[in-house]
C-alpha positions as CSV (number, residue, x, y, z in Angstrom):
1,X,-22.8,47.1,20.4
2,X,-19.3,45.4,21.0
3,X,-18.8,42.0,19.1
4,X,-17.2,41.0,22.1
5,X,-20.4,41.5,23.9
6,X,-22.5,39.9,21.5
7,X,-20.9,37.0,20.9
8,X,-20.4,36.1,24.8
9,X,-18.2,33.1,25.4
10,X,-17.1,32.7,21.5
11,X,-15.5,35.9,22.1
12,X,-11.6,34.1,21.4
13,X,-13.3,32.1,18.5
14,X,-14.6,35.6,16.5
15,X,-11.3,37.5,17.2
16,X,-8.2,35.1,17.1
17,X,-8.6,31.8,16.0
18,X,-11.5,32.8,12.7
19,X,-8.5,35.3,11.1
20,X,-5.8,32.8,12.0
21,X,-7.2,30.1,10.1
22,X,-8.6,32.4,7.5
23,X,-4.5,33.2,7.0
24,X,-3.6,30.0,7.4
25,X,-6.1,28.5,4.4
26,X,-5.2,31.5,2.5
27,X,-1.0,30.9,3.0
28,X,-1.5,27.1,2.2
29,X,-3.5,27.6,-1.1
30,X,-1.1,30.3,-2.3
31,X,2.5,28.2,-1.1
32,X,1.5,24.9,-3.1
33,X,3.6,25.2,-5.7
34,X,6.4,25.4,-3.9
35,X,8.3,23.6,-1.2
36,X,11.4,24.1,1.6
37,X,12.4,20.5,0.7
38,X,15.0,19.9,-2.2
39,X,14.0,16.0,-3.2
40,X,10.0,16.7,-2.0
41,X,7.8,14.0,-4.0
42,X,4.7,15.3,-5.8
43,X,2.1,13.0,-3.5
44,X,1.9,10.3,-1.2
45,X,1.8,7.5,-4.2
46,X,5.4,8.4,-4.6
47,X,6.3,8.7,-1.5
48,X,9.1,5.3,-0.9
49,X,7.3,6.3,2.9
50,X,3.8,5.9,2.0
51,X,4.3,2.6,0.0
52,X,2.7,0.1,2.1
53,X,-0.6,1.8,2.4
54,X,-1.2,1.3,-1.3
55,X,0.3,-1.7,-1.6
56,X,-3.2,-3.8,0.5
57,X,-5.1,-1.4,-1.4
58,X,-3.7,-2.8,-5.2
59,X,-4.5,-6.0,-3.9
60,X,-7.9,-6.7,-2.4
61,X,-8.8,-5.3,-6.2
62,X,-7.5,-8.4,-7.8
63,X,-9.2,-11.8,-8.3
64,X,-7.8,-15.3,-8.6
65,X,-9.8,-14.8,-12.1
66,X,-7.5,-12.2,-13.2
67,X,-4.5,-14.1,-12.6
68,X,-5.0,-17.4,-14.0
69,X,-3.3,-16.4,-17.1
70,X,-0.2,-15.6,-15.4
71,X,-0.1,-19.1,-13.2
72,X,1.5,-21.5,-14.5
73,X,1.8,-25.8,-14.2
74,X,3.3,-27.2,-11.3
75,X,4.6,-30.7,-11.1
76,X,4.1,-32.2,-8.2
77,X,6.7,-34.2,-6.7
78,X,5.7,-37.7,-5.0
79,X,7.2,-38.3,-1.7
80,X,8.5,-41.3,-2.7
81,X,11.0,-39.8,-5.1
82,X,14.4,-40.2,-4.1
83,X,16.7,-37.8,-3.7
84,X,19.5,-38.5,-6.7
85,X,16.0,-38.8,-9.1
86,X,14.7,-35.0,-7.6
87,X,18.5,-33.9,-8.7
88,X,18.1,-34.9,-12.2
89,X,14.8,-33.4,-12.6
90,X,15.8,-30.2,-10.9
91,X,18.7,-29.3,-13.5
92,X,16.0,-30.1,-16.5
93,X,13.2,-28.2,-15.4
94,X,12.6,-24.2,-15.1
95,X,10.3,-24.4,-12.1
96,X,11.5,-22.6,-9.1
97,X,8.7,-24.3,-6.1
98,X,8.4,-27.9,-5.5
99,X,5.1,-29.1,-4.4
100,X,5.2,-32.6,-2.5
101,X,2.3,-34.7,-2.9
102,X,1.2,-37.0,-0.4
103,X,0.3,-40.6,-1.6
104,X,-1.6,-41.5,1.8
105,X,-5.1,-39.1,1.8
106,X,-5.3,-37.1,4.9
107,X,-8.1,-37.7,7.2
């Protein structure tokens, strides 16, 4: 019996596509080492491209807990502090964000 026969309408599956993609796997497994790009990067981690992806990734894995080493003190600056006394404290201090605190307590 013919194999086109028997296998009816998978006839084009059997005799093209199977031995294409058998080649196909074959070529890709056997070309890995080697690449038609001259600056190709070994993955997608190091890919400048791909950097984003990873980036939400790293951190959804981290915890305020793991952190609170690294935070440190803020002073918070009243609102009543005038502008000449925020000056002078500015030039003394090392901090970088200024937190205003409100004296009236929001309701």
């Amino acid at each position: 019996m013919i194999p086109s026969q028997s296998l009816g309408p998978y006839t084009i599956l059997a005799l093209v596509l199977l031995p294409g993609l058998l080649v196909s796997s074959i070529t890709y497994a056997a070309s890995r080492p080697w690449t038609i790009f001259r600056s190709q990067v070994k993955n997608r981690i190091d890919s400048p491209g791909h950097a984003g992806e990873f980036f939400v990734d790293v951190l959804q894995r981290i915890t305020v807990a793991d952190l609170t080493d690294r935070v440190r003190r803020v002073v918070m600056i009243p609102e009543e502090m005038r502008f000449v006394d925020f000056k002078r404290y500015f030039t003394q201090t090392k901090q970088h964000y200024f937190t205003v605190q409100e004296m009236k307590a929001a309701v």
